[in-house]
ZADREN-353587 format. One record per residue (C-alpha): x, y, z; residue in three letters; residue number from 1. Coordinates in nm, 4 decimals, decimal comma. Each point is the difference from the previous one (the first is absolute). Layout:
N
<r u="X" v="Y" w="Z" resn="ALA" resi="NUM"/>
...
***
This chain:
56
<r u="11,6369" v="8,4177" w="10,4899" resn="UNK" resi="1"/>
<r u="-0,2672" v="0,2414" w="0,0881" resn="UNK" resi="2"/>
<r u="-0,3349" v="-0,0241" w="0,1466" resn="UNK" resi="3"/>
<r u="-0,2878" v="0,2157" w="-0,1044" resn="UNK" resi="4"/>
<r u="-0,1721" v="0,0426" w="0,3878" resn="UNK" resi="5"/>
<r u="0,1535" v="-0,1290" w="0,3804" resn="UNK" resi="6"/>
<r u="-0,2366" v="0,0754" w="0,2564" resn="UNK" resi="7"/>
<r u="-0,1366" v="0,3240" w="-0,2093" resn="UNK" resi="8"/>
<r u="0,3064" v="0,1174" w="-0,0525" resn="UNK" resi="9"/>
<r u="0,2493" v="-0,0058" w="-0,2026" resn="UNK" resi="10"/>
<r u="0,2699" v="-0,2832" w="-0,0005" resn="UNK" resi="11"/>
<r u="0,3540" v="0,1354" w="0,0487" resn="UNK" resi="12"/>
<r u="0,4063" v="-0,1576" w="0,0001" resn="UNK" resi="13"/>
<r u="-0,0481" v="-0,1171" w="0,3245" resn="UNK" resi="14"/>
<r u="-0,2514" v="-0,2706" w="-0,0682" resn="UNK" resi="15"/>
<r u="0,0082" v="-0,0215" w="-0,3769" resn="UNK" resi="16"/>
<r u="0,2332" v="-0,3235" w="0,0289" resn="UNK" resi="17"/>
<r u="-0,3096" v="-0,2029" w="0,1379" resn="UNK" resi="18"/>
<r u="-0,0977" v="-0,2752" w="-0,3047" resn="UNK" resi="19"/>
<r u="-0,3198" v="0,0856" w="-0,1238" resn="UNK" resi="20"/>
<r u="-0,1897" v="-0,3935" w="0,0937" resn="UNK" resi="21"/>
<r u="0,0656" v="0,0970" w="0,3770" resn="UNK" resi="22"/>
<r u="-0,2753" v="0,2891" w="-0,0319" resn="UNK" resi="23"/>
<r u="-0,2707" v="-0,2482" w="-0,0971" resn="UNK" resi="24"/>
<r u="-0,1093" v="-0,1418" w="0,3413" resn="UNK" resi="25"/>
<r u="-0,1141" v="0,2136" w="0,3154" resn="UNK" resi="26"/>
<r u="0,2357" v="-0,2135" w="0,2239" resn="UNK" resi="27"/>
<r u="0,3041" v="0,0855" w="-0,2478" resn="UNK" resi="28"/>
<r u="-0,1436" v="0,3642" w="-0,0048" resn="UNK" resi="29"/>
<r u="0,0166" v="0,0432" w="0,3332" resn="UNK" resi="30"/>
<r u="0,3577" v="-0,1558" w="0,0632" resn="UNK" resi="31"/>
<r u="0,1143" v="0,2444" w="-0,2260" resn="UNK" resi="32"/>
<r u="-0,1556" v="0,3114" w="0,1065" resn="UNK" resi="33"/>
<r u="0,1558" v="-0,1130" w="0,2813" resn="UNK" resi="34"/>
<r u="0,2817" v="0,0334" w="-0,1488" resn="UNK" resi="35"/>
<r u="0,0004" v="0,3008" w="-0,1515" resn="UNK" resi="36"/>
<r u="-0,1442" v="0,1655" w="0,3488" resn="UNK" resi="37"/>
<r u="0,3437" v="-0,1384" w="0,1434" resn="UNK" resi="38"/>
<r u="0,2102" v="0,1429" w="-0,2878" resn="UNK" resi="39"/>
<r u="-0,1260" v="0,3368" w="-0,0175" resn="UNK" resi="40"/>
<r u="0,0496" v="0,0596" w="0,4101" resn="UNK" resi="41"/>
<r u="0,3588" v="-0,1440" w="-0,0527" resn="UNK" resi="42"/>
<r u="0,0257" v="0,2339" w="-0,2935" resn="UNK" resi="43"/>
<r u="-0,1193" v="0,2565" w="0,2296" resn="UNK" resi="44"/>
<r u="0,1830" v="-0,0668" w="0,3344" resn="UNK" resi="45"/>
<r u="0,3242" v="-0,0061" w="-0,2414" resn="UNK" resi="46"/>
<r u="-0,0331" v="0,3324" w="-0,0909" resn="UNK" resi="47"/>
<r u="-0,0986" v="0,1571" w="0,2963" resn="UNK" resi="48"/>
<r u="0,2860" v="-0,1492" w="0,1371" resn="UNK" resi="49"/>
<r u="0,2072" v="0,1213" w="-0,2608" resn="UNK" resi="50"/>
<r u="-0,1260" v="0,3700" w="0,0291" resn="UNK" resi="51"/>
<r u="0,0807" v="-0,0365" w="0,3904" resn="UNK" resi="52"/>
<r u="0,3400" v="-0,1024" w="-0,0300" resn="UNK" resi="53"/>
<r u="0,0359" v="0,3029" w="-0,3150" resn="UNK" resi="54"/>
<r u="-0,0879" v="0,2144" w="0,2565" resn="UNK" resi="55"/>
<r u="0,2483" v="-0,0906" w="0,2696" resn="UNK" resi="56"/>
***
């Protein structure tokens, strides 16, 4: 299940699980940007974490 915009850009796997009535009220909108912020810095921390112990 895809979505055509997410905060102007483009949806991606990490958030494309999110059912589609949830995006119709600011309050729901805003839980899951939310979200997403917290997902993609989790994402993130998990792969710098990764490189670091690649490295060592």
């Amino acid at each position: 299940m895809l979505y055509k915009d997410c905060g102007g850009e483009r949806c991606n796997q990490e958030h494309r699980w999110v059912n589609p009535k949830y995006w119709l009220t600011r309050e729901n909108l805003l839980k899951v940007s939310n979200m997403i912020i917290v997902a993609k810095s989790y994402v993130l921390r998990m792969k710098l974490l990764k490189l670091f112990y690649e490295d060592t």
